[in-house]
SENUTI-939675 format. One record per residue (C-alpha): residue in one letter; x, y, z. Coordinates in nm, 4 decimals. Example, Ala and Ser with C-alpha at 12.3 -4.5 7.8 and 13.67 -1.06 7.14 Angstrom:
# SENUTI-939675
code A&xx 1.2300&yy -0.4500&zz 0.7800
code S&xx 1.3670&yy -0.1060&zz 0.7140
This chain:
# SENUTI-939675
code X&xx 11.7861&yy -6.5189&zz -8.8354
code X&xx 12.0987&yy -6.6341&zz -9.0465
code X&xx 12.2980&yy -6.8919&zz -9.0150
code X&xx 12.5487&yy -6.8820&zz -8.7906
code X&xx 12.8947&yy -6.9009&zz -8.9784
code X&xx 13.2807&yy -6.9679&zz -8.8122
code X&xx 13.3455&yy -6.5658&zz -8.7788
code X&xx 13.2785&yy -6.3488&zz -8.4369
code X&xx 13.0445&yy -6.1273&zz -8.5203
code X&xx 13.0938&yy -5.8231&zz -8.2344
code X&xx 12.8651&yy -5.5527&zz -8.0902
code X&xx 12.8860&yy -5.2724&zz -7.8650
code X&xx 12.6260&yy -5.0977&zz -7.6450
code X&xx 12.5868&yy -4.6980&zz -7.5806
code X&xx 12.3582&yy -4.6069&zz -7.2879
code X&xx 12.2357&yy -4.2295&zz -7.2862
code X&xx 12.1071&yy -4.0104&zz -7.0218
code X&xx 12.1960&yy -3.8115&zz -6.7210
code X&xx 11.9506&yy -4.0407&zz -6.5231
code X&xx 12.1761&yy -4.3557&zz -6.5631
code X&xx 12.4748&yy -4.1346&zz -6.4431
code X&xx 12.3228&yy -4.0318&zz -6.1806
code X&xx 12.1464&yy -4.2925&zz -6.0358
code X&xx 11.8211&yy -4.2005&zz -6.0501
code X&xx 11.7411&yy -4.4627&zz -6.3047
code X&xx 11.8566&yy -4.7881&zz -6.3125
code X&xx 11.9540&yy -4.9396&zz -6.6164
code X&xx 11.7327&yy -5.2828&zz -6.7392
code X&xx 11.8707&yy -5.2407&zz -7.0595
code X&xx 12.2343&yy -5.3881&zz -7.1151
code X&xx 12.2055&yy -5.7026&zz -6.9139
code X&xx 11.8586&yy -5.7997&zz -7.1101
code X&xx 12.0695&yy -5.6970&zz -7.4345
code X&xx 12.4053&yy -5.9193&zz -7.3374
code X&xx 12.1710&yy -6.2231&zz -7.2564
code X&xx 11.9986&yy -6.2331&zz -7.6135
code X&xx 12.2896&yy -6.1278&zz -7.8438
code X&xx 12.4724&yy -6.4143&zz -7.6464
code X&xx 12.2446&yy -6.6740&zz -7.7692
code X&xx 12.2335&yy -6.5588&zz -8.0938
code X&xx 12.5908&yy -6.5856&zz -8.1565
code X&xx 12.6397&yy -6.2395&zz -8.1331
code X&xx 12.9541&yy -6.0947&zz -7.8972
code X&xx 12.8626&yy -5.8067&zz -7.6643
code X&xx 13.2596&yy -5.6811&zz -7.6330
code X&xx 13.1855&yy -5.3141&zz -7.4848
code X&xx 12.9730&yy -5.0772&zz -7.3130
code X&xx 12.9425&yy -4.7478&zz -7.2657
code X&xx 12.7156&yy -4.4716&zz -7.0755
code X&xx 12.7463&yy -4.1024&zz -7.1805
code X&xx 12.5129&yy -3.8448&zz -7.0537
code X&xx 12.2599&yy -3.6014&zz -7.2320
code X&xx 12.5520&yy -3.4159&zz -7.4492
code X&xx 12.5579&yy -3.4459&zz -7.8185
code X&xx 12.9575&yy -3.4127&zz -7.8421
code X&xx 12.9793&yy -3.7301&zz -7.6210
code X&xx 12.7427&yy -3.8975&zz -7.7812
code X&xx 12.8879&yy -3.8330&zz -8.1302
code X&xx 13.2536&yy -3.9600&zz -7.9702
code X&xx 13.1407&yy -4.2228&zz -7.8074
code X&xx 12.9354&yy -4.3366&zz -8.1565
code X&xx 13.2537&yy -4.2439&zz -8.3723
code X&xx 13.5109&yy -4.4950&zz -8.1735
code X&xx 13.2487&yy -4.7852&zz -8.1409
code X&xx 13.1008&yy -4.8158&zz -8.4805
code X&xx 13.4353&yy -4.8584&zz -8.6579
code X&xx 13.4918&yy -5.1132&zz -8.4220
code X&xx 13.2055&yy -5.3407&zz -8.3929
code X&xx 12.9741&yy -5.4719&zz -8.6228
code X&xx 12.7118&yy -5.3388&zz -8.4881
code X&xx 12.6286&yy -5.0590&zz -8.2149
code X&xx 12.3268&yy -5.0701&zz -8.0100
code X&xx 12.2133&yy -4.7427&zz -7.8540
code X&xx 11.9450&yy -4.6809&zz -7.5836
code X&xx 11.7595&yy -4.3955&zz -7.4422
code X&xx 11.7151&yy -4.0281&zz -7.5379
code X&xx 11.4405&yy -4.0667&zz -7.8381
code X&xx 11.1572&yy -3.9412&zz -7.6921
code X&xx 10.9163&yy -3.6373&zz -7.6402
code X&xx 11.1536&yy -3.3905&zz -7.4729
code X&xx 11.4395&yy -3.1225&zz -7.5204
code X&xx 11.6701&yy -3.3838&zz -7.4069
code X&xx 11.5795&yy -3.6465&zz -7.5966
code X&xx 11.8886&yy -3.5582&zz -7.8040
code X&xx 11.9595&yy -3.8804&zz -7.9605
code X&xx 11.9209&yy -3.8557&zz -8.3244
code X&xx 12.0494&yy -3.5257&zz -8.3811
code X&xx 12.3881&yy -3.6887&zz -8.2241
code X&xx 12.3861&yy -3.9816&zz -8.4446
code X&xx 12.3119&yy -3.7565&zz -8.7180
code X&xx 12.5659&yy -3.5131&zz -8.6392
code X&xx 12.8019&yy -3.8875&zz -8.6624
code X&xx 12.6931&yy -3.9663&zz -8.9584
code X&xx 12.7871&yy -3.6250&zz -9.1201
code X&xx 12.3492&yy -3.5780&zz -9.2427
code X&xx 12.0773&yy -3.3728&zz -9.1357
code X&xx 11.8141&yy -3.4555&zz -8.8898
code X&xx 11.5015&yy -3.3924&zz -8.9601
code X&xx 11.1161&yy -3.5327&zz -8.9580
code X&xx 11.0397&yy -3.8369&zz -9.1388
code X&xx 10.7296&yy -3.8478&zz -9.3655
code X&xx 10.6345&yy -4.2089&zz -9.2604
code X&xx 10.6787&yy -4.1918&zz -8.9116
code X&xx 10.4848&yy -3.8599&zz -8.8893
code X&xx 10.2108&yy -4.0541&zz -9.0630
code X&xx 10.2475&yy -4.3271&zz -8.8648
code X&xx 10.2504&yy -4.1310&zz -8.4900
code X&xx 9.9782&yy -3.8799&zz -8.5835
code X&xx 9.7397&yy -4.1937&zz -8.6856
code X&xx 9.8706&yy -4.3275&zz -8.3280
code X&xx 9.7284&yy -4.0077&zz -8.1925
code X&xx 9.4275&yy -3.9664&zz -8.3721
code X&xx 9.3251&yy -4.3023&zz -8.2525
code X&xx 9.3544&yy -4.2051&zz -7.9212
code X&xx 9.1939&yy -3.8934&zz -7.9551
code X&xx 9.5415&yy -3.7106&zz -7.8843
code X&xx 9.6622&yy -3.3726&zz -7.9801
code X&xx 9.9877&yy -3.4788&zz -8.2280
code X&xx 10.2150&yy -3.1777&zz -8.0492
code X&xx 10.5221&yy -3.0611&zz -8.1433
code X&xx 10.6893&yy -3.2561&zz -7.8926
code X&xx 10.5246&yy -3.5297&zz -8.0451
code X&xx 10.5972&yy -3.4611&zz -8.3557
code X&xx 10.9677&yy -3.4870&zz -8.2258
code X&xx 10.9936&yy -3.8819&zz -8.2150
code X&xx 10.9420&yy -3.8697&zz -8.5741
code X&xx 11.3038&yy -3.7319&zz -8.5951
code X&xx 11.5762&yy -3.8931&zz -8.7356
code X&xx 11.8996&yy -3.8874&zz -8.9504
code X&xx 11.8453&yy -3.8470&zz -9.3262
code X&xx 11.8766&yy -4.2091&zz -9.4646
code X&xx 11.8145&yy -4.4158&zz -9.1709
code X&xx 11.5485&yy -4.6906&zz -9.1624
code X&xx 11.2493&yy -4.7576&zz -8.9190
code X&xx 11.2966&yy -5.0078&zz -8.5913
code X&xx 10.9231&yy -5.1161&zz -8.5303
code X&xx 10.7771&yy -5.0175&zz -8.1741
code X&xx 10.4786&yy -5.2665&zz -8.0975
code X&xx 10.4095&yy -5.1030&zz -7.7926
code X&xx 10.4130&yy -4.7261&zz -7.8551
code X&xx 10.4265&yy -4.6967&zz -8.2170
code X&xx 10.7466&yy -4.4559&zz -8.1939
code X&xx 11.0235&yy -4.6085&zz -8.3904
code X&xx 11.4085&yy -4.6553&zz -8.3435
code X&xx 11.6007&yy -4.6270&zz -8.6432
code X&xx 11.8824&yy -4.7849&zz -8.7931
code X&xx 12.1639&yy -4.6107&zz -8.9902
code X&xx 12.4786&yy -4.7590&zz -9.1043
code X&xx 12.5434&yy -4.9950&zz -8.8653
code X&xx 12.4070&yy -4.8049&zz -8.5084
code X&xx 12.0595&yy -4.9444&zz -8.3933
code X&xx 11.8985&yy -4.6704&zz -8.2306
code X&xx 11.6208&yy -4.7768&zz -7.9522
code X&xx 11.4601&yy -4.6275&zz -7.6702
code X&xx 11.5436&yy -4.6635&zz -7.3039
code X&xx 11.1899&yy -4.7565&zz -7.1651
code X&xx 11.2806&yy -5.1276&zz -7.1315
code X&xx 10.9706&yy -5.3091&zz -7.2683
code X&xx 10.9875&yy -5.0612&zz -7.5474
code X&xx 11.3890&yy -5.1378&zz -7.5933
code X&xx 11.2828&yy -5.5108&zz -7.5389
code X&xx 11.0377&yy -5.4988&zz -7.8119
code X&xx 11.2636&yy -5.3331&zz -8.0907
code X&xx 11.5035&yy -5.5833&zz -8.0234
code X&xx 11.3148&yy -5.8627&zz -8.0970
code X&xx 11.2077&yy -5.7227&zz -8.3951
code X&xx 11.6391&yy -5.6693&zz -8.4746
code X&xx 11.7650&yy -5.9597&zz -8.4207
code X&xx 11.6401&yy -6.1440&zz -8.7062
code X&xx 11.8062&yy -5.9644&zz -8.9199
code X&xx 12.1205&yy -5.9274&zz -8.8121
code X&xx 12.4548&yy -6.1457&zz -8.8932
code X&xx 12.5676&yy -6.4114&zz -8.6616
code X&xx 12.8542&yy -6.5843&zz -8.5516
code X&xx 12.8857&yy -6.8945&zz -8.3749
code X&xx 12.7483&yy -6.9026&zz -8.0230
code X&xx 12.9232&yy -6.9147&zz -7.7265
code X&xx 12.9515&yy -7.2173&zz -7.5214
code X&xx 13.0615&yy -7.2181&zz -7.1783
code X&xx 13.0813&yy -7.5040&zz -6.9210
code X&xx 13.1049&yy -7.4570&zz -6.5248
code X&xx 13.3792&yy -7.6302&zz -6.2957
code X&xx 13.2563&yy -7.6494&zz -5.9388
code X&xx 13.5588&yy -7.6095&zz -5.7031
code X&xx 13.5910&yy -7.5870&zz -5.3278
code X&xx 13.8686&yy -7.3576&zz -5.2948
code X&xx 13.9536&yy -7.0056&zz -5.2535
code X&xx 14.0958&yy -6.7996&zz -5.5230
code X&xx 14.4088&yy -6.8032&zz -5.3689
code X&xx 14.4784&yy -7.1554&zz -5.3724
code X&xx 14.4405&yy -7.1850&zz -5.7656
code X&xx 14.5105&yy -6.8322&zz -5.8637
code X&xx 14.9060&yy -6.9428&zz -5.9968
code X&xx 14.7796&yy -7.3051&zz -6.1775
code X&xx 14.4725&yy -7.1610&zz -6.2812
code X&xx 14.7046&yy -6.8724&zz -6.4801
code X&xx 14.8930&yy -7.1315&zz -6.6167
code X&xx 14.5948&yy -7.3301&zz -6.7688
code X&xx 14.4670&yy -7.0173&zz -6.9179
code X&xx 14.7677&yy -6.9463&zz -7.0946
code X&xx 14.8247&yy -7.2989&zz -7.2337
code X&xx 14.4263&yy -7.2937&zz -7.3701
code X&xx 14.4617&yy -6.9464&zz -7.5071
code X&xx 14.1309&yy -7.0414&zz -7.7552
code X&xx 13.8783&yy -7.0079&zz -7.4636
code X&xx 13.8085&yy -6.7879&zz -7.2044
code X&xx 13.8540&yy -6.9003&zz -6.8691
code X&xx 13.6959&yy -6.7097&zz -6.5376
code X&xx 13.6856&yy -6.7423&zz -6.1805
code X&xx 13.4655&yy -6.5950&zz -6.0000
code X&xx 13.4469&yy -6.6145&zz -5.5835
code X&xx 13.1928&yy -6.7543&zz -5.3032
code X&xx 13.1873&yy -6.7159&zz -4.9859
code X&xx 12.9342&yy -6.8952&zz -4.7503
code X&xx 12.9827&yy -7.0232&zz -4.3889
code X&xx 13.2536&yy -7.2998&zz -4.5064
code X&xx 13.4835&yy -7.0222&zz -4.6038
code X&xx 13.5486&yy -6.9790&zz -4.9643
code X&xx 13.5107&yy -7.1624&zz -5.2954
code X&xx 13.5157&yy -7.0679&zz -5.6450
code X&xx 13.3274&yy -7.1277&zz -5.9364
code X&xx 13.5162&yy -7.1608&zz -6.2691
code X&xx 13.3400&yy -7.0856&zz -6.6300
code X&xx 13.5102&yy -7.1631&zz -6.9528
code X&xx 13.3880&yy -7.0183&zz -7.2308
code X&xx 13.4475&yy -7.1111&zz -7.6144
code X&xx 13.2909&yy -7.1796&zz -7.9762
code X&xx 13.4628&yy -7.4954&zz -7.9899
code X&xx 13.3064&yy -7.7964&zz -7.7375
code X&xx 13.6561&yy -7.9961&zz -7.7548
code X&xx 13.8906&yy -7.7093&zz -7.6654
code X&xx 13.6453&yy -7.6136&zz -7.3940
code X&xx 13.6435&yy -7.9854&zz -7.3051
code X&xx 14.0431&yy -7.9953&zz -7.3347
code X&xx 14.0691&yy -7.7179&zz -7.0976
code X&xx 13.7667&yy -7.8656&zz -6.8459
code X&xx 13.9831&yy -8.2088&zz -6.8187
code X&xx 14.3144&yy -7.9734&zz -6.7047
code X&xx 14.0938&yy -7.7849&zz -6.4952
code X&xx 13.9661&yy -8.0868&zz -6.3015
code X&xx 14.3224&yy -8.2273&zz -6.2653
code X&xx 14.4522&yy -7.9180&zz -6.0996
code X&xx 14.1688&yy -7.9601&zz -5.8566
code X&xx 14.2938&yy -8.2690&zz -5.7687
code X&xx 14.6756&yy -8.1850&zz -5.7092
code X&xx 14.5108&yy -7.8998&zz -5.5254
code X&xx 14.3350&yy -8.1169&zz -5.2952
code X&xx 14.5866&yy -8.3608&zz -5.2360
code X&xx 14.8469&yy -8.0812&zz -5.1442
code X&xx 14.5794&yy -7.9946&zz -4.8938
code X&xx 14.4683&yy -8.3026&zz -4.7935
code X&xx 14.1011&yy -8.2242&zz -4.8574
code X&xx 13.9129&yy -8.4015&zz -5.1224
code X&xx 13.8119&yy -8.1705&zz -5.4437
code X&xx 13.4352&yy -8.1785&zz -5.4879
């Protein structure tokens, strides 16, 4: 992998298939995707989930790879009339879809292995736009592709898993995220206003609050996230002072 370098480097993520939208799958994908371009420096900023139509596909494609550096695409690349997938991106990218030569050769040695019958519909994972190159698939031998900047994988997760980890080597970085986590036994409500404040005076990190609720009532845990350990650090130290006014307006001690 490169070296990380001072810039953001951003990605988005484009879901496909009427399964996700209805409900009947659920997706494994995104979250497993947000958790390892995270620690690779890499900023998941947007997702998206279209269903099994090329015209959304090829608008949803259009607006996110002009504005990311990279797109990452799941589902709809297999064996099936609604596997749809690459003719979309190819219809994005303005090129023809057709068969490529090495990943015929590749899937009908797959299949002759096996002692399989290389169908048609077999045949059909060895679509893909004009010009793109071959994602490696470990565990089926069907590739993704990747053209321009759109990385095209399948939706089975182990198989989406797999490509990935073959991806992320070679893909730009930025500097990772850091976060740190402020413990802090009150509601929401009690720090919503200072809390606001705070945010807007450290406007270099990102600053969330997200609610608990057990027996006691509520509490809140507070993440700050940054590239930058002292501003994260700066912001942790007026974080923790808050707290304190906090408790001493309600006479409770801030844990």
């Amino acid at each position: 992998m490169s070296e990380p370098d001072t810039l953001t480097v951003t990605a988005a993520a484009l879901a496909i298939g009427d399964e996700l939208l209805s409900g009947r799958t659920k997706d494994k994908n995104i979250g497993h995707l947000a958790e390892m371009l995270t620690a690779a420096g890499i900023a998941l900023e947007e997702v998206r989930i279209v269903p099994d139509d090329q015209q959304r596909i090829v608008e949803a494609l259009d607006a996110l790879r002009t504005r990311y550096d990279y797109v990452f695409t799941s589902g709809g690349i297999g064996p099936t009339h609604d596997d749809i997938t690459a003719d979309a991106v190819a219809a994005a990218f303005g090129v023809p879809c057709d068969h490529d030569s090495d990943a015929l050769a590749l899937l009908g040695a797959h299949y002759a292995e096996r002692g399989l019958e290389f169908t048609p519909a077999r045949q059909r994972m060895a679509r893909m736009p004009l010009g793109s190159r071959h994602i490696d698939n470990p565990v089926s031998r069907a590739p993704g592709f990747i053209i321009g900047n759109v990385h095209v994988m399948a939706g089975v997760p182990s198989v989406f898993q797999a490509m990935l980890d073959n991806v992320l080597p070679t893909l730009k970085t930025g500097t990772k995220l850091l976060s740190e986590k402020v413990s802090c036994p009150f509601g929401e409500g009690d720090i919503g206003d200072p809390l606001s404040l705070i945010a807007k005076a450290h406007p270099d990190v990102n600053i969330g609050s997200y609610p608990r609720f057990s027996g006691a009532g509520f509490s809140t845990e507070i993440v700050i996230r940054g590239r930058e350990r002292d501003l994260i650090e700066a912001a942790r130290r007026d974080i923790e002072a808050m707290l304190a006014s906090v408790a001493q307006k309600l006479g409770t001690a801030a844990v």
